[in-house]
N, C-alpha and C positions, 0 to 999 in steps of 0.2 A: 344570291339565293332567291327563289322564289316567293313571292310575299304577299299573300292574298289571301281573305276569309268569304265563308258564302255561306245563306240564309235560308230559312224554309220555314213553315205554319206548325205551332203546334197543336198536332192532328194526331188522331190514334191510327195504327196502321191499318192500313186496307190493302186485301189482298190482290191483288195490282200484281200480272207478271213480273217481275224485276226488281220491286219499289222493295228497298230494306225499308224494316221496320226501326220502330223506334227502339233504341237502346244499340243500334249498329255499332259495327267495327268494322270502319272503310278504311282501305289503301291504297294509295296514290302509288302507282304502274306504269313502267314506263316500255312500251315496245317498239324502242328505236333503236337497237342494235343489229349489228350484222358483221357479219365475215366473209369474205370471199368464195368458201366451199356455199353457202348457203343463196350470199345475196351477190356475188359477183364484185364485193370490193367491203373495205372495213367501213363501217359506222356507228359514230360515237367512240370507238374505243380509242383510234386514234388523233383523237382534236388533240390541240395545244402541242403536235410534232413529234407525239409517240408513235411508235414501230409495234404492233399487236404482233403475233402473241409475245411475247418478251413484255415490252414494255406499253401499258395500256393508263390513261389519261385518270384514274382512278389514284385516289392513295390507299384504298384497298386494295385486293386481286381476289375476284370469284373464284369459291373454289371448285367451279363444272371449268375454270380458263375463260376466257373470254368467249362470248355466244351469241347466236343471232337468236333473235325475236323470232325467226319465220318457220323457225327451226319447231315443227308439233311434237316430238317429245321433251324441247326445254320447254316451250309452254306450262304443257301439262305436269311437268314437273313442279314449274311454280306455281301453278293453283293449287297440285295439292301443296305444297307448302305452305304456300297463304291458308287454306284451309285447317292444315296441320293448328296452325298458328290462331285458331278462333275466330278467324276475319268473317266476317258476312258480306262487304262488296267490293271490290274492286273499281278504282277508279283510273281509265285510262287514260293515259295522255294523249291529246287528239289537235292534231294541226290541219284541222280543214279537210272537204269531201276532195279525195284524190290524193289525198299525202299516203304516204307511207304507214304511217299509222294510221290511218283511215283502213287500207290497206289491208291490214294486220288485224283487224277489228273483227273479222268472223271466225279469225281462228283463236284469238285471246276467248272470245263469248263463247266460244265451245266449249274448249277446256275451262273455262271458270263454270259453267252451267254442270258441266261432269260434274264439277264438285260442290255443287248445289250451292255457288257464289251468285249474288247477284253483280251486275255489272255498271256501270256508272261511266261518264264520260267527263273529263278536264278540258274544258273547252280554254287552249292556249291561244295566246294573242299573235295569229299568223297571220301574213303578211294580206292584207286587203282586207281584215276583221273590220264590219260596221255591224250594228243594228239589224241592217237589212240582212244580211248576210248569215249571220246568228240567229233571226228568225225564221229563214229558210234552213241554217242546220236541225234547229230544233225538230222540225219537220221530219227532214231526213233521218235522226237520231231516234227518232217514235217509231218512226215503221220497223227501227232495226230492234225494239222492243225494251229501246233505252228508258229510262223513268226521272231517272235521277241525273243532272246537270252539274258541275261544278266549275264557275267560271274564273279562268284566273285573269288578273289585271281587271277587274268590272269599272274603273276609276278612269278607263280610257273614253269611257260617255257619262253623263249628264246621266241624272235622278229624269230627266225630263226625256231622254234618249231612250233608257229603257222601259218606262211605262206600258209604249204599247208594245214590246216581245213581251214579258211578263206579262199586262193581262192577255193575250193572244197565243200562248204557248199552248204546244197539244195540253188536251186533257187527260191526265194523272200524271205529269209529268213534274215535276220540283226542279228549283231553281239553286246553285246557293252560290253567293259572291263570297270571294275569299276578299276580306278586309276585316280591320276594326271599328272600323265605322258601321255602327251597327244601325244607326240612324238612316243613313246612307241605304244600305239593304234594305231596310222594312221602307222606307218611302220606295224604293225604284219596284219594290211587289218582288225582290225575291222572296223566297220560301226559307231559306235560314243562311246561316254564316259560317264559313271555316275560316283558321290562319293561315295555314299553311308552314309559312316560316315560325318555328321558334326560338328564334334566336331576337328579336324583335318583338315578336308577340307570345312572350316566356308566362312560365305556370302563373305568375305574380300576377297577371293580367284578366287570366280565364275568369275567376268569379265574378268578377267587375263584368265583364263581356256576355257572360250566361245571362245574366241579372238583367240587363239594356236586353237581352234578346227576347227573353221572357215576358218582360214588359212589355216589347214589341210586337206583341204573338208573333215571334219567328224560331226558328229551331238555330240550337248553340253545336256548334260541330268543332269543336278548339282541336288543334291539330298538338299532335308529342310524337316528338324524333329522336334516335339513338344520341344526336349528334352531329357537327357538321365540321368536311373539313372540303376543300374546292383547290387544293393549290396546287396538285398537278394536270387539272383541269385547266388552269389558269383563271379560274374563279376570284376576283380580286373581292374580296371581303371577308369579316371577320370569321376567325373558326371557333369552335365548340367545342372541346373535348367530352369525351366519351366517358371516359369516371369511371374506366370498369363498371358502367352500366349504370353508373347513380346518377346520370342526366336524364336516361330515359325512365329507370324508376321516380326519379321526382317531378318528371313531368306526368307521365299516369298520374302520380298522387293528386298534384295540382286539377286535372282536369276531374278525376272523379268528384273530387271535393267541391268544385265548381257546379256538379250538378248537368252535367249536359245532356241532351237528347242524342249526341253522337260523340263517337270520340272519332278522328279522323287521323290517320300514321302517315310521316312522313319520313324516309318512304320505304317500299320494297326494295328497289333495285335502281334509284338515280346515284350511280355509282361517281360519277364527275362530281358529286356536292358532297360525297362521303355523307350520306341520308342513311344509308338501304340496308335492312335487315337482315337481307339475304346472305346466306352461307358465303362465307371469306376463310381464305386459309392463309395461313401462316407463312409468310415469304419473304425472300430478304430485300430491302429495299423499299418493304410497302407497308403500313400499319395493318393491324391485325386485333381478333376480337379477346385473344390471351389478356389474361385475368380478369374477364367479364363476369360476376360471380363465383369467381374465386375460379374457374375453366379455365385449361390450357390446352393448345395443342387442337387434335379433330375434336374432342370435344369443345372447345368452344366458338368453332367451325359455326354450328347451328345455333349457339348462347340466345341469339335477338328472336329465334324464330320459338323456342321453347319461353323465353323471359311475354314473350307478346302473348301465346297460350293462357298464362299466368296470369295475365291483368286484363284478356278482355275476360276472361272466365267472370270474376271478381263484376267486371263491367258489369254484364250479363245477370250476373245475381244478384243487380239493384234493378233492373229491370222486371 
């Protein structure tokens, strides 16, 4: 599973195309899928030796069937979703200028901008990531009217490595390293912190982590997920049950009670890690979101996307 937190200044918000404000509800997005009708062969849904559509690399099963990213009305489908769901930005998963989700990136910001999402980038650790290379995306990432960064794996350089991308980054742009080391971010000049994984870096942790970030004048972005499960992925690592839903209520609880300046979801739709809040339907051989607040059947189809509604609303009314 992914395991990373990231940092940022506590600053009141300014209105900056793109830049959520304080008191956000970001989500981690992922648009590396495809199909053959769309992108000319399967992606993602077949890793680990599965046969799409039948059997797809998930221990869930979407309930639109398996979908491509490139596909403009699943997009827009999921932003309104996301939107449906209280979210304010969206963070994409992004493997470098020329990938594929690079790629995908003016038609995700469209459909998120429809639904008045701001939009945020994951800058993941692809193959030839330095310093150098990060300080020229950043670059590239402004013009595209990105604001917000979130980097995962930041522990691949030195405090001394990222000093000058962070002081050198466009202006109004925010930084945030996903770790616990909160130390670590506020020297290297990110702008605040996320976890990422909560399985590792669980509700128990968050106040302790807000507290070091506060300190640090950096912003606290603690990451809460339904739940994790990777093993038809082949994901070799611990899983997380679900609780009919009392994993993800107790981690909201945990993170509001921690006080943060963001709360960050993990995730939408990284369906391989069993994360993603996105609508699942009921089928035989795959888990499913049945008794998620007491929901069965299509109604609990949507459970994570109405439960998220729920708690940033809450969010939002400490703000």
């Amino acid at each position: 599973m992914r395991r990373l937190l990231a940092g940022g200044l506590v600053i009141a918000y300014l209105a900056v195309p793109g830049l959520a404000r304080a008191g956000t509800v970001a989500i981690f997005y992922y648009p590396w899928y495809g199909t053959p009708l769309h992108d000319g062969s399967w992606e993602h849904w077949d890793q680990n030796g599965h046969q799409p559509p039948a059997s797809v690399y998930s221990s869930f099963f979407p309930a639109t069937g398996p979908y491509s990213s490139g596909d403009p009305r699943m997009v827009a489908r999921q932003m309104q979703e996301i939107a449906s769901a209280g979210v304010d930005e969206v963070i994409v998963s992004w493997w470098g200028r020329g990938s594929a989700e690079d790629l995908r990136l003016p038609l995700v910001m469209k459909a998120a901008h429809a639904q008045h999402l701001a939009v945020a980038i994951h800058l993941e650790p692809y193959a030839g990531r330095s310093p150098a290379t990060i300080a020229q995306d950043l670059l590239y990432l402004a013009a595209k009217g990105i604001r917000d960064v979130y980097v995962y794996h930041p522990l691949d350089f030195t405090v001394a490595d990222w000093q000058p991308v962070t002081l050198q980054k466009p202006a109004g742009m925010r930084l945030f390293a996903a770790t616990d080391l909160v130390g670590f971010a506020a020297d290297a000049g990110f702008n605040g912190f996320y976890t990422y994984d909560f399985i590792d870096y669980g509700g128990a942790k968050f106040i302790r982590l807000c507290e070091e970030a506060h300190a640090h004048g950096i912003l606290c972005a603690p990451s809460v997920g339904p739940g994790y499960n990777g093993d038809r992925a082949g994901e070799l690592s611990l899983t997380r049950a679900r609780d009919d839903g009392a994993t993800y209520d107790a981690l909201w609880k945990a993170a509001i009670r921690a006080k943060p300046d963001m709360v960050t979801i993990t995730s939408f739709n990284e369906w391989g890690e069993g994360t993603q809040i996105e609508p699942a339907e009921t089928k035989k051989g795959y888990l499913s979101y049945d008794g998620s607040w007491g929901l069965q059947g299509a109604a609990a189809e949507d459970a994570y996307l109405t439960r998220t509604a729920y708690w940033s609303a809450r969010f939002h009314a400490l703000k």
